[in-house]
N, C-alpha and C positions, 0 to 999 in steps of 0.2 A: 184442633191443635192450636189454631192462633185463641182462640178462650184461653185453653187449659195452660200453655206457656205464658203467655203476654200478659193474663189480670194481673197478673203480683203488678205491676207496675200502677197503675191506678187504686188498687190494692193498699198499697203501701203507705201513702198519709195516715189514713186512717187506722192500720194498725202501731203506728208510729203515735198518734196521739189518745186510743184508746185503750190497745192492749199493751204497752207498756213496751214496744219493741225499739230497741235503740239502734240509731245509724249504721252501728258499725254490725249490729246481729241482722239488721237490714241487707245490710249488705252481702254479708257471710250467705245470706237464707239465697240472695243472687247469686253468687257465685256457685251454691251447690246445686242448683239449676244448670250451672251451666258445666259442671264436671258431669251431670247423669245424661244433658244430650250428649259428650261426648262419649262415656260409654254406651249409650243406646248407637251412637253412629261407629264405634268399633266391633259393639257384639254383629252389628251389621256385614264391617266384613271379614271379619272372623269367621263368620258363619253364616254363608249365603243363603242356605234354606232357609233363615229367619226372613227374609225380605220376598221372599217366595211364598211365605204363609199364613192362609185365611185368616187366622185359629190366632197368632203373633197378633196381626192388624187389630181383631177383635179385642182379644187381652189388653193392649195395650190402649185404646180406645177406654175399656174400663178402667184401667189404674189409670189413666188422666181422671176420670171425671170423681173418683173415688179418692185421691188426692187431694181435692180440690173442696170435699163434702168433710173430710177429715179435716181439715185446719183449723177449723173452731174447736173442736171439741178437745183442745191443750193449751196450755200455755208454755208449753217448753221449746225453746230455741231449737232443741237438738232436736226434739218428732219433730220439727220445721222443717228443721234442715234436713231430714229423713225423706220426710213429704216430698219436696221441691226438688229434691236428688231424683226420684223415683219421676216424677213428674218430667223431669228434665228428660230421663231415656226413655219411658214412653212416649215423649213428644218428639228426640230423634227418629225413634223404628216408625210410627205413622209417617212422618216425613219422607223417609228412605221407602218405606214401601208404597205411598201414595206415590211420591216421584217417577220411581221404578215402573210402576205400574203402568204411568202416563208414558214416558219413555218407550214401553213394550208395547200396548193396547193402543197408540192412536198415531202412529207409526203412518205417515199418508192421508192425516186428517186434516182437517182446516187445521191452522196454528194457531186459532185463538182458541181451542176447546182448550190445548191442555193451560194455555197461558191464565183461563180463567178459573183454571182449578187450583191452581197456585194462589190466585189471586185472594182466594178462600181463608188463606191464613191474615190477610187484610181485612178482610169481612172479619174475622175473629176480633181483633185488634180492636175495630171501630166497635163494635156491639159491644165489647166487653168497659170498653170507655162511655158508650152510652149507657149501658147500664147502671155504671156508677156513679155517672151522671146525673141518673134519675134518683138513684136509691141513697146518696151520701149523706143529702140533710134529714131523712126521714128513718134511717137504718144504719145497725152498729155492724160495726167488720164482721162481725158470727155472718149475719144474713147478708151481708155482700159475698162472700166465700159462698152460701149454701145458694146464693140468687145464682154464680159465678156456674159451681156444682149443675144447677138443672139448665143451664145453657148448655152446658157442655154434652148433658145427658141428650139433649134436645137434638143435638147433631151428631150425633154418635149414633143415635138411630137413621136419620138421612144416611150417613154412611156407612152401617155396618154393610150393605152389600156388594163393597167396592173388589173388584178382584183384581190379585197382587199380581204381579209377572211371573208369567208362565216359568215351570223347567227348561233348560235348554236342551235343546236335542241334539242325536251324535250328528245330524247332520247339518248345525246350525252353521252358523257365521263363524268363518274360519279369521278367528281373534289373534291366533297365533302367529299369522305371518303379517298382520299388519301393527302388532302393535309396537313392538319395536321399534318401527318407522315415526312413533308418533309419542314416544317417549319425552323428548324435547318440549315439544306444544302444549301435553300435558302437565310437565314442571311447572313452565312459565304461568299456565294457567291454576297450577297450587298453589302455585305464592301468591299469586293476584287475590287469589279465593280466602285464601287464609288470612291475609292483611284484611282485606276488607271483614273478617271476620270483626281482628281487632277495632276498625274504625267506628263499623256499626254499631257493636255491643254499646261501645263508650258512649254512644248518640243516641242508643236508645236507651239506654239509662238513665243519661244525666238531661238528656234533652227538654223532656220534661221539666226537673227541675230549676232546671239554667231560664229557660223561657217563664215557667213561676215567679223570679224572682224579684220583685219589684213593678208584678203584674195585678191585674184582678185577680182572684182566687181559681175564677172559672178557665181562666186563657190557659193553663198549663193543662189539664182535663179536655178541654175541648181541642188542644193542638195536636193531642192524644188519638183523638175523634179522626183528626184532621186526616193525620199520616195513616191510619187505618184504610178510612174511605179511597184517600189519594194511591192506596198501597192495592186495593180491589183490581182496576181494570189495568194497572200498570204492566203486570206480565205480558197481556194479552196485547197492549200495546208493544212491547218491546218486540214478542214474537213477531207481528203483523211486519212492522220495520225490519225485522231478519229474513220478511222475501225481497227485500230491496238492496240491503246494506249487508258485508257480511259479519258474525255474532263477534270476532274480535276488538272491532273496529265497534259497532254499540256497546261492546261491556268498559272496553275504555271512556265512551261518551257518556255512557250511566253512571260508571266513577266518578269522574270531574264534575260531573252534575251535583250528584250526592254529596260530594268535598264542597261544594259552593254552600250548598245548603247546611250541611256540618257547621261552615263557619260564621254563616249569617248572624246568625244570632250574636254569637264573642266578637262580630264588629260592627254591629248594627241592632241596636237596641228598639225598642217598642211592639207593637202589635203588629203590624204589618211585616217586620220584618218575620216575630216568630210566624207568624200564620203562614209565609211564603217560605219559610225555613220547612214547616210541617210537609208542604206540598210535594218539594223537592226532595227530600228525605225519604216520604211514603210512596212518591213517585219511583223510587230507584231499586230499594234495597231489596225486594222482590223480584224485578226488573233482574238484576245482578246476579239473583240467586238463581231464575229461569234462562239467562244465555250461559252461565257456567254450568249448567248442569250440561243443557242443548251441546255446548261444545266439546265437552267433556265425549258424551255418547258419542259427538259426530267423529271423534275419534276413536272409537272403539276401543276406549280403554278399560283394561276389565276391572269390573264392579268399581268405577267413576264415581258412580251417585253417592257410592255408601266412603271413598275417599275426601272428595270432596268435601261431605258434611263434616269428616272426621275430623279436615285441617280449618274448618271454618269455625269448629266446636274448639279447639284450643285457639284460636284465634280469642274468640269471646271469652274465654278464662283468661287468656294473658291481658287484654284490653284494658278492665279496673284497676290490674296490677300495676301496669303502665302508667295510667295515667292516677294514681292515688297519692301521692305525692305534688301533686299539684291544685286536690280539693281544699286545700287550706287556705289557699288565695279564691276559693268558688270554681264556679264552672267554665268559664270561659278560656282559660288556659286548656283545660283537660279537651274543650269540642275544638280547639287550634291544633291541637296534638294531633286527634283523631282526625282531622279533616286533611291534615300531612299526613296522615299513614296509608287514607283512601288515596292522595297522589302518587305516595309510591307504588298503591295497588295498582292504578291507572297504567301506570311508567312497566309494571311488568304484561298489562293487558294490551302495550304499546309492544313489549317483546313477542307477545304473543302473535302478535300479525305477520310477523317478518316470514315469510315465505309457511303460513299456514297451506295445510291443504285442503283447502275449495272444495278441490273436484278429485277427491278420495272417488274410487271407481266403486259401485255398488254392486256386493257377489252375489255373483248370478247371470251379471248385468257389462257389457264391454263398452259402454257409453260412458261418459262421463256424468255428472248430476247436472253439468250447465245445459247440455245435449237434450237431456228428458225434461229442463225445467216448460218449456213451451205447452207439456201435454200433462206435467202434473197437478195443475188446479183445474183439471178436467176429471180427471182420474184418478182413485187410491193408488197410492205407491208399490213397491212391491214390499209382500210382508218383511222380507230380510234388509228393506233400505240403513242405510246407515243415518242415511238425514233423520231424527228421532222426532221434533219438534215441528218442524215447516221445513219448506223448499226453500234450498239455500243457494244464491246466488254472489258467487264474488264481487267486490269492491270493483 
C-alpha cells in the first residue's frame, strides 16, 4: 500500500517534464487519489463483510498493482485520473482490512508487532523513493511506473496470506451497552483525526516541493527517502510509549511534533533544516495514525477503523483545497496553514483526555485494565480484551 499510494509523489517530476503533464492535471490526478481512498474507506463501512474478506484483500492487492502497470500505456489525463481514483480505494480497503485485522488477531501481543506492520506503509514510502532514486537519470516515467508495478507485485505476494478479522459472534463483545458511554471520546477523537488529515495531506504533498526549492536537485527525493525510513519504526515506537503514557496524551505530543516539523521548513531554510523537517514529519504521521486507530478500538466504537479512515480521507481532499490559494506566493504559506490545522488537531487530542476512560472494565473480566496490567507482559490477554494494541496504563 505505501508503493502503490505514495509513488505518484516521486513520480511526478518526471511525468511533469516528460509526459507532458501539467501542475494543475498533477494535481487533479492527486486529488482523485484521494476521493477513491475515501470511497474504498466508506464502501468499508457501508459494508462490513468487505473488511472481513480474504477474497476483498486479495482483489484489491491486484488493482493496486495493476494500476500502477497501466499508467504508461496512455497519455490521457482522464484514464489517470481513472487509475489513481481506483488506486486511491484499493489502497483504503487494504488499509482498513490490514488495520482491522491487527486490531482483531494480536489482541494481547507485544505492541510492537502490530506498530511494525503499520510501519510497513513507511517501508513503502522509502523504497518507492529509492527506487526513483536509482532509476530517474537512466529511465523514462513508462519504466519508473512499470519498476513501481513489480515492487508492488513483489509485496503483494509477501502479503497475499494475511487474514482479515474474524465474523463476530452472537456471543461477542457486548458493543451496545458501552458505546454510548463513549460517544463523546470518540467525537473529539474525529476531529483530531480528520484535521490531521487536512494537515498531513498538505505536507505530504507540497513538502517535497517546498524543501526542492532552491535546493540540490537530489535533497527533495532524498527528504522523501528520509520520511519513509523515519516513518518504518515509528508506530512501533509510539505503541511501546503507550505502556507508559496514556494514547491521548501521545497523539497530542505526536501532533505538536509533526506541527513543528510542518513548519520548519517556511521558517527555517537549508538542508539541515529540511532533513530534520523529513524526520519529524516521517516520525509522526504514522505514529498518529497507530494511537487513533488503538483509541478508537479501546473504545469500542463500532467499526472505528473504517470511521476513522473515512473522516481522515476527506480531511486529505479538503487539505489542497485549503490551502490552493496560497500556492501563488510558493509553499511556505501553505506548510504554515497546515502546520496551524495539526495545532488545532493537537487542541482537540487535548479535549480528548479530559476524563477519557483508562480503565474501561474488560467483558468478561470485573478488574479494571490497571489491576491486570502487573501480569499482562507475562501473559496473552484475554481474546475479548478491549486494549487492541498494547496494555494501557493511565497518565
Amino acid at each position: 500500500m505505501g508503493v502503490g499510494r505514495f509513488v505518484y509523489t516521486p513520480v511526478l517530476p518526471l511525468m511533469h517534464t516528460q509526459a507532458g503533464l501539467s501542475a494543475g492535471a498533477g494535481a487533479n490526478l492527486a486529488t482523485a487519489n484521494y476521493v477513491g481512498y475515501l470511497v474504498g474507506a466508506l464502501a468499508g463501512i457501508l459494508a462490513p463483510v468487505l473488511v472481513r474478506s480474504r477474497l476483498v484483500l486479495r482483489g484489491s492487492l491486484v488493482l493496486l498493482t495493476g494500476t500502477l502497470a497501466a499508467m504508461p500505456l496512455t497519455h490521457s489525463t482522464t484514464v489517470w485520473g481513472l487509475l489513481r481514483l481506483l488506486a486511491g480505494a484499493a489502497s483504503a480497503l487494504v488499509f482498513v482490512v490490514a488495520a482491522s485485522s491487527l486490531l482483531h488477531h494480536l489482541r494481547g501481543h507485544p505492541s510492537h508487532l502490530p506498530g511494525w506492520a503499520i510501519g510497513g506503509v513507511g517501508a513503502g514510502i522509502a523504497l518507492s523513493g529509492l527506487l526513483l532514486l536509482g532509476l530517474r537519470s537512466v529511465v523514462d516515467w513508462r519504466a519508473a511506473w512499470w519498476a513501481s508495478a513489480a515492487l508492488t507485485a513483489l509485496l503483494t505476494v509477501g502479503s497475499w496470506n494475511l487474514r482479515p478479522e474474524g465474523a463476530p459472534s452472537a456471543s461477542g463483545e457486548k458493543t451496545g451497552s458501552t458505546a454510548p458511554r463513549t460517544h463523546r471520546w470518540f467525537g473529539a477523537l474525529f476531529v483530531s483525526y480528520t484535521l490531521e488529515g487536512i494537515g498531513y495531506i498538505v505536507a505530504g504533498t507540497f513538502l517535497v516541493a517546498a524543501i526542492g526549492q532552491g535546493s540540490p536537485g537530489w535533497l527533495g527525493t532524498g527528504a522523501w527517502v528520509l520520511v519513509g525510513l523515519a516513518a518504518v519504526p515509528s508506530p512501533a515506537l509510539w505503541a511501546w510509549l503507550g505502556r507508559r503514557w496514556s494514547r491521548p496524551g501521545l497523539l497530542l505530543a505526536a501532533l505538536v511534533v509533526q506541527a513543528v516539523g510542518i513548519a520548519l521548513p517556511a521558517l527555517i531554510g537549508g538542508t539541515a533544516a529540511a532533513l530534520v523537517s523529513a524526520v519529524l514529519f516521517g516520525g509522526t504521521f504514522l505514529g498518529v495514525s497507530m494511537l487513533a486507530l488503538a483509541a478508537g478500538a479501546h473504545l469500542r466504537f463500532p467499526r472505528s477503523v473504517a470511521l476513522l479512515t473515512a473522516g481522515y480521507s476527506v480531511g486529505q481532499i479538503l487539505g489542497p483545497l485549503v490551502v490552493a490559494p496560497l500556492l501563488h506566493h510558493g509553499y511556505h504559506r501553505a506548510l504554515l496553514l497546515a502546520a496551524l490545522v495539526v495545532l488545532v488537531a493537537a487542541a482537540a487530542a487535548a479535549v480528548l483526555r479530559i476524563g477519557f476512560p483508562h480503565h474501561m472494565v474488560v467483558v468478561g473480566h470485573t478488574a479494571p485494565l490497571r489491576q491486570r496490567e502487573s501480569t499482562e507482559d507475562d501473559r496473552p490477554a484475554a481474546a475479548g480484551s478491549d486494549d487492541a494494541l498494547a496494555p494501557y496504563s493511565a497518565n
